[in-house]
N, C-alpha and C positions, 0 to 999 in steps of 0.2 A: 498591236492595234487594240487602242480600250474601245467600247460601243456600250454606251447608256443607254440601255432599251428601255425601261421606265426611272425617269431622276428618281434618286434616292431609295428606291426599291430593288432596279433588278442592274444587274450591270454585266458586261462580259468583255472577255481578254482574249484575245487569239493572236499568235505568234507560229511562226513556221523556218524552216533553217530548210535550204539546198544548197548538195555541191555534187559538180561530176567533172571530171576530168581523164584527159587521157592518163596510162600509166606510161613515169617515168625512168622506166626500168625496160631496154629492147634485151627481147631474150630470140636466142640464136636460133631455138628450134621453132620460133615463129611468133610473129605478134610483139604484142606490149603488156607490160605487166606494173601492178601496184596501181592502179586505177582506181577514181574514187567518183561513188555512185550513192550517195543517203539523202534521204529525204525525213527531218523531223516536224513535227506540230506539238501545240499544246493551246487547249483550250479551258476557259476559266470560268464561272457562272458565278455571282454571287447574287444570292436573295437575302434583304433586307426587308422584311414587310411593316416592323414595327421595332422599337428599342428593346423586344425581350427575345426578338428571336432570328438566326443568322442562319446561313446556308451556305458554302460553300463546295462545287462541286467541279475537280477536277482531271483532266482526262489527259492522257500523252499517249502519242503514238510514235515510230522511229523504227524505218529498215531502211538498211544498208544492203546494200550489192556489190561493194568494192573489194577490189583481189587482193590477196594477200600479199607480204611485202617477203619479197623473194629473198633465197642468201646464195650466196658466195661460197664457192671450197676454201677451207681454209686450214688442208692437212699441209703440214709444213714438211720439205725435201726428208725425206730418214723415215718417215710415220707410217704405219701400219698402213693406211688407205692410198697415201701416194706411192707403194710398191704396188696398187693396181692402177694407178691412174691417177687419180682422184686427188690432185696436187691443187694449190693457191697457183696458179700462174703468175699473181699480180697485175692480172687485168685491171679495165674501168667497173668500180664500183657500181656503174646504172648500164654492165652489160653482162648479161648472165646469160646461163646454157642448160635449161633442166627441161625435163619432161612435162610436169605437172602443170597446168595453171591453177597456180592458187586463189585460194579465197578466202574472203572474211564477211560472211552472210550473216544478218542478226535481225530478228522482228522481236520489238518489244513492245509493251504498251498495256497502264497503269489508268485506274478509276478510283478518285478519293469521293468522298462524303464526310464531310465535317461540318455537325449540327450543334448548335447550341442554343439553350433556352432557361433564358435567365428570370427566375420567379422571384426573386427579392432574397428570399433567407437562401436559397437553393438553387443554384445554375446544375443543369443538366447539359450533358456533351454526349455527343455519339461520331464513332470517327470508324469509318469504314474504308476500307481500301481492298482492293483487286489489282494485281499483276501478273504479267505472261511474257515470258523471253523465251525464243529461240535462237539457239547460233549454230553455226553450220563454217568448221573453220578446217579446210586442206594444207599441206603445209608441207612443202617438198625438202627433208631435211638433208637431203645428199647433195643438192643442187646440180646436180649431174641430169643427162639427156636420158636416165635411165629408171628403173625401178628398184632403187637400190634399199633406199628407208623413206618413205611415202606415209602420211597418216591424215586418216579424216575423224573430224569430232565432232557429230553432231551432237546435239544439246536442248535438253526442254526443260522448263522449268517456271514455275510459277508457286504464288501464295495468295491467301484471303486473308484477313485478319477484322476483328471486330471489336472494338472498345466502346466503352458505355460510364460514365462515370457520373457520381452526384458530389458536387462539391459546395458546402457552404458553412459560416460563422455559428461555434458552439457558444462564443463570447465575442463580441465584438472588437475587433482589434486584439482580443488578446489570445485565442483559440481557436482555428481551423480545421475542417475534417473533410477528408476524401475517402471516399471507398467507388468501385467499381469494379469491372469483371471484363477480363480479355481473353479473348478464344483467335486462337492462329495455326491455320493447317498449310502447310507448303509439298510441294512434290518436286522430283529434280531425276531426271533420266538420261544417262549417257549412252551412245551406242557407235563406240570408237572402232579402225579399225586399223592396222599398220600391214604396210604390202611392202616387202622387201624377195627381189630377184635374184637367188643363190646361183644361177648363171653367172653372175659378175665377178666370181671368184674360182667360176667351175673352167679351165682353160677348154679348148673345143667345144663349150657349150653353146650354142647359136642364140642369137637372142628370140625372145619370144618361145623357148621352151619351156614346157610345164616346168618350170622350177620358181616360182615365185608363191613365196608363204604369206600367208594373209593369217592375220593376226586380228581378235577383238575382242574388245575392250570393253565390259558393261558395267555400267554402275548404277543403283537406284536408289531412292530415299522418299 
């Protein structure tokens, strides 16, 4: 959607994206799975005040809520996991049998600034940006009704960066010079976790006994 707030000086862009849906995946131990839940935007500003100098300023934004897409056993008759169970039976591909409801949870969302100002021998530019993601992704890898190999990832991360540049003619048509200066700091934080239940392998072990190892997984930058 464009919207001319003042002709020829100020203008602006908004656009947006939704989808939800049931998930097409029934899983045995209850419900529906693979469901889709996002909602994005993005919005646009340009100022124009005069032919030496431009603005643009823009903004997104984007979470998702939708479940993660389920799998299938897929230990073939002979295999280490099918001597406990845990065989392909050659079911329907959209019906599955695990414990978990997975997910795939993500908040994102970005702030530019790009200026420029054109003096005749010399245009100056300055370009700014801001970004933040978060994701938050479960993911039942046994697909089994059980706690066999289970992992969560959540995830943060973001950057800033800042450019500044002077660009203009040392000779006209024949010689160009650019110089500027960029500064960029980022951070990025994992805090994973894996739950796998050594019951499944324990013969008399009931389920639900302390025997399930929780695993995690940290990484930072």
């Amino acid at each position: 959607l464009d919207v001319p707030i003042v002709p020829e000086k100020v203008a602006t862009n908004i656009s947006f994206m939704k989808q939800q849906s049931n998930g097409n995946f029934r899983n045995h131990a209850g419900g529906r799975l693979f469901d889709k839940d996002y909602l994005g935007m993005r919005g646009i500003v340009e100022f124009t005040p005069n032919d030496a100098f431009d603005l643009t300023v823009i903004w997104d934004n984007y979470k998702d809520r939708s479940g993660g897409a389920p799998l299938n056993p897929a230990s073939p008759p002979g295999s280490l996991f099918a001597a406990f169970g845990f065989v392909d039976d050659g079911g329907s591909l959209f019906s599955v049998d695990q414990e978990m409801s997975e997910r795939n949870h993500m908040d994102y969302a970005d702030l530019i600034f790009d200026m420029n100002y054109d003096l005749g021998p010399v245009t100056f530019t300055s370009i700014t940006g801001w970004r933040s993601a978060k994701e938050d992704i479960w993911t039942d890898f046994d697909a089994e009704p059980l706690v066999l190999f289970e992992t969560k990832r959540p995830q943060d991360a973001g950057q800033f960066s800042q450019e500044l540049r002077a660009a203009g003619d040392l000779i006209e048509d024949a010689l160009n010079l650019t110089v500027g200066w960029y500064y960029y700091d980022a951070h990025y934080t994992l805090n994973g976790s894996t739950a796998m239940d050594a019951c499944v392998f324990l013969p008399g072990c009931p389920s639900g006994a302390p025997g399930v190892a929780a695993f995690t997984t940290v990484g930072q930058a």
